[in-house]
C-alpha positions as CSV (number, residue, x, y, z in Angstrom):
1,X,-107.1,186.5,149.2
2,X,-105.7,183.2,150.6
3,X,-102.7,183.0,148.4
4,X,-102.0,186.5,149.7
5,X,-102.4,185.4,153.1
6,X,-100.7,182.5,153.0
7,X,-98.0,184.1,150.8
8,X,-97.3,186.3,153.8
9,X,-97.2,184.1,156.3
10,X,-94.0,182.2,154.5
11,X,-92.3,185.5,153.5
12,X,-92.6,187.5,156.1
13,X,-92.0,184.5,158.9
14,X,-89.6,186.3,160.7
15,X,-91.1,189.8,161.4
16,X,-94.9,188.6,162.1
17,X,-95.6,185.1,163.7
18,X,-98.1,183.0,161.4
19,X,-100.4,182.8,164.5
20,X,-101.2,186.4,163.7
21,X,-102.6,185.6,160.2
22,X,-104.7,182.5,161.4
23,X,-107.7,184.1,162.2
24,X,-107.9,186.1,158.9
25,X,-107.1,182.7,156.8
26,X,-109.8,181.0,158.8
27,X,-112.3,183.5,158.1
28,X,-111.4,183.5,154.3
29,X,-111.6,179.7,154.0
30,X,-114.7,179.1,156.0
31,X,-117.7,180.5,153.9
32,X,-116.0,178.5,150.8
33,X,-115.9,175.3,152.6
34,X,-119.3,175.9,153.8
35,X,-120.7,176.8,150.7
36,X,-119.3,173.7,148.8
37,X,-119.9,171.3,151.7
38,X,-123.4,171.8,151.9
39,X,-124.4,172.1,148.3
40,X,-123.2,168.9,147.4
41,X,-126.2,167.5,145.1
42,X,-127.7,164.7,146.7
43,X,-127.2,161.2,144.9
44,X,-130.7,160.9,143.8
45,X,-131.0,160.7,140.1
46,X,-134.6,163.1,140.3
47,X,-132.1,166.3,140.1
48,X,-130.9,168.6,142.5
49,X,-133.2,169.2,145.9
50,X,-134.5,172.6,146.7
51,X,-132.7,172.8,149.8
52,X,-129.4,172.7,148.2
53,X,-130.3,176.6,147.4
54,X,-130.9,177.5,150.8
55,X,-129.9,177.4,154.1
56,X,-130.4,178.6,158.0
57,X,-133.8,178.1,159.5
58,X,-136.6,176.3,157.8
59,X,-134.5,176.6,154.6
60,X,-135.5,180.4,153.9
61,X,-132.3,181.9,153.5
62,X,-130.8,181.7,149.7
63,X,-126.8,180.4,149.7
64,X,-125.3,182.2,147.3
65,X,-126.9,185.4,148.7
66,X,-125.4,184.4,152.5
67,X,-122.2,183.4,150.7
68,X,-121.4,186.8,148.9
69,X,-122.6,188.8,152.3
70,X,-120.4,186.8,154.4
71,X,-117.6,187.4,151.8
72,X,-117.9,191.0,151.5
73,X,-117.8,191.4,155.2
74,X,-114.9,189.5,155.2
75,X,-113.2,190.9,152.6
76,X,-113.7,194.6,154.7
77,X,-112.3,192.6,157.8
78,X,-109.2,191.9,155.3
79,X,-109.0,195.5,154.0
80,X,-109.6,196.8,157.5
81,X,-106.6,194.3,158.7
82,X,-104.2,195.9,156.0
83,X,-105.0,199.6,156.6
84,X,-104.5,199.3,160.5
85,X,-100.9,197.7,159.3
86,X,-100.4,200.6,157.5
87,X,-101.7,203.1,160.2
88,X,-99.6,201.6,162.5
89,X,-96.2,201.4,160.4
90,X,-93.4,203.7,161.2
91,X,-93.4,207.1,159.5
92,X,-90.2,206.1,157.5
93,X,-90.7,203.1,156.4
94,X,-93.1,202.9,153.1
95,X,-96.5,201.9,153.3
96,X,-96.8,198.6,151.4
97,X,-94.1,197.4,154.2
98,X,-97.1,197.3,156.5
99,X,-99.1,195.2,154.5
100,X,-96.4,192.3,153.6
């Protein structure tokens, strides 16, 4: 999804500003660099520590779980992004033209 983002923003430079595609690039990247940054193991040889699985308050919510919600509501954001491109596009021109 970020390749695809970012792909656009160098091809199509000159019909859409790269400001528009910074909050959808930002949303992408986010949960990822959450997720990695804060399940880092700990440098303690006695193993991983249990609250390297979860997160939020008093360590009751599981990570992965909050990572793959976060990322199918941000992948509908996405889709929802590209059909309102295509909505919006001119009756003549073809659809994917909306989406690049």
């Amino acid at each position: 999804r970020t390749v695809y983002i970012v792909g656009c923003m160098f091809l199509l430079a000159a019909q859409r500003p790269a400001e528009d595609s910074v909050p959808e690039l930002s949303l992408c990247i986010l949960p990822l660099v959450w997720c990695v940054w804060t399940s880092r193991p700990s440098s303690s040889t006695a193993g991983v520590p249990a609250h390297v699985a979860f997160c939020g308050p008093c360590q009751r919510f599981p990570r992965l779980t909050t990572y793959a919600i976060i990322t199918v509501c941000l992948e509908l954001y996405s889709t929802g992004v590209a059909a309102m491109a295509v909505a919006t596009s001119p009756c003549d021109a073809p659809p994917w033209q909306g989406v690049l």
